[in-house]
N, C-alpha and C positions, 0 to 999 in steps of 0.2 A: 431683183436688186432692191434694198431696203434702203428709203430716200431718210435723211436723217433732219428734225426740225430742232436739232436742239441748238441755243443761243448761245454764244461764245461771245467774251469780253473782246472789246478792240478799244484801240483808243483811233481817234480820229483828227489830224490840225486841218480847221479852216483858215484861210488866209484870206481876209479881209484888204482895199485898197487902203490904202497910209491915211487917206482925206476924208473915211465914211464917216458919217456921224453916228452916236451915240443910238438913234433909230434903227440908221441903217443894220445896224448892225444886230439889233433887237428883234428886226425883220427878216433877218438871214438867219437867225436862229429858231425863229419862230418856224422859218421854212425849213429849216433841216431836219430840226424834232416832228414835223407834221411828217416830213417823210420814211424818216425812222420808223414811226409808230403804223402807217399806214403799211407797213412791210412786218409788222409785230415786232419791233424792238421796243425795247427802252433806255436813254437816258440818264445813267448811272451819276454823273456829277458834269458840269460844266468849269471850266475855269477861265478868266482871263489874264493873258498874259502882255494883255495892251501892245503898244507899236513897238516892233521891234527890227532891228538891222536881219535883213537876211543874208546869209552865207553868200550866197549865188542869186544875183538879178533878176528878176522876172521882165523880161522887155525893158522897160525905162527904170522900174521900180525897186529902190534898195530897201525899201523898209513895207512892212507890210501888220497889219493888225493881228496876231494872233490867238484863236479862240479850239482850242483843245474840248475832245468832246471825251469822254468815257462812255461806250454804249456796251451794251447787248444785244447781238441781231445775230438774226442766220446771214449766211452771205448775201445774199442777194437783197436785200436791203439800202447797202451801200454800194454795190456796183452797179445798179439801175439810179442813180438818184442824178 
């Protein structure tokens, strides 16, 4: 059976707590892209789409930061992370 390594586009939303700061959040990116890259992806475009109302509550939380990622990775990349 022929294992396949080739990279496919995904897009990916992180959800950030409503209260992180500007760091934090610079830090959780830092550690996402380390992870990515450590699995041979890459990082096609970042965006922020600041604090936003979510649909559906996470526990107490109705708003959450959102930071949309664009990558390229083989699967496994993002479902070990």
């Amino acid at each position: 059976m022929e294992t396949t390594t080739t990279k496919k586009p995904y897009e990916v939303v992180v959800l950030m707590h409503p209260d992180a700061s500007l760091e934090e959040q610079k830090d959780l990116f830092k550690k996402n892209k380390a992870t990515i890259e450590s699995y041979k992806g890459s990082i096609n475009s970042l965006e922020t789409w600041g604090k936003r109302t979510l649909a559906t509550p996470i526990g107490k939380l109705k708003k959450s930061y959102l930071l949309p990622l664009y990558i390229r990775s083989r699967y496994s990349s993002y479902c070990r992370a």
